[in-house]
N, C-alpha and C positions, 0 to 999 in steps of 0.2 A: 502587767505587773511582774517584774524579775521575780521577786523573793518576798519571802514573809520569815521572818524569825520569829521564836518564843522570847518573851520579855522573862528575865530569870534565870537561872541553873540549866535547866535543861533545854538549852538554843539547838534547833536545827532550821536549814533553806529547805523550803518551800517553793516551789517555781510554780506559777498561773497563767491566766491569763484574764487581764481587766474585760470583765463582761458588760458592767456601765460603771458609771459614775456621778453622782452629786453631792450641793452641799455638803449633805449630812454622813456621807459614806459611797461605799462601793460595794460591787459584788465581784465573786472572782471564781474562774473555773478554776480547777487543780487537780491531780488523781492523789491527793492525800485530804484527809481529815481532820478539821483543829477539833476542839471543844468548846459546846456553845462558850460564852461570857469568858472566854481565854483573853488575856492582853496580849496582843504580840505588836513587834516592830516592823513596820512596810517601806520598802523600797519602790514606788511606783514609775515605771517608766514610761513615757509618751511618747508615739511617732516624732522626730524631727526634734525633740528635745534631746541635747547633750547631756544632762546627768538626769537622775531620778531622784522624785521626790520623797524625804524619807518623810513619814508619820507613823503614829502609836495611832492602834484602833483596837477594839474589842467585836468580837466575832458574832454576830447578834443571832443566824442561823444557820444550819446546814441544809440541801437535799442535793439526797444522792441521786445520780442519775443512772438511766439504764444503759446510754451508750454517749461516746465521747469522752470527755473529762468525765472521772467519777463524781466530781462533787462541784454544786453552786454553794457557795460561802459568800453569806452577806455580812459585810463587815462597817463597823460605826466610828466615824474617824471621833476621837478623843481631845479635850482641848486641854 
């Protein structure tokens, strides 16, 4: 996953990495922290795919980790 922005006034990039994926959402590693129930904007990129897919999702949870990426972010795609 390239980026995550905030939906709103205060936008910043975000860079991840898609950890799964379905239906209903995703998870993503990152060393920064949203806040739970945040809306923000996703730009998801895939192996072998030429652009990425934008969607709105809202941030359902955080945990921090102790090593690697600081944070797993489950995220709820929005319709």
């Amino acid at each position: 996953m390239p980026a995550i922005g905030g939906a709103g006034s205060s936008k910043r990039l975000i860079r991840g990495r898609l950890h799964d994926m379905s239906k209903g959402g995703f998870c993503v590693l990152t060393d920064k922290a949203l806040k739970v129930l945040k809306v923000v904007r996703c730009e998801i990129g895939l192996a072998k795919v030429p652009a990425a897919i934008p969607t709105v999702s809202q941030v359902r949870w955080i945990q921090k980790n102790a090593r690697g990426p600081r944070y797993r972010i489950g995220m709820q795609f929005l319709v």
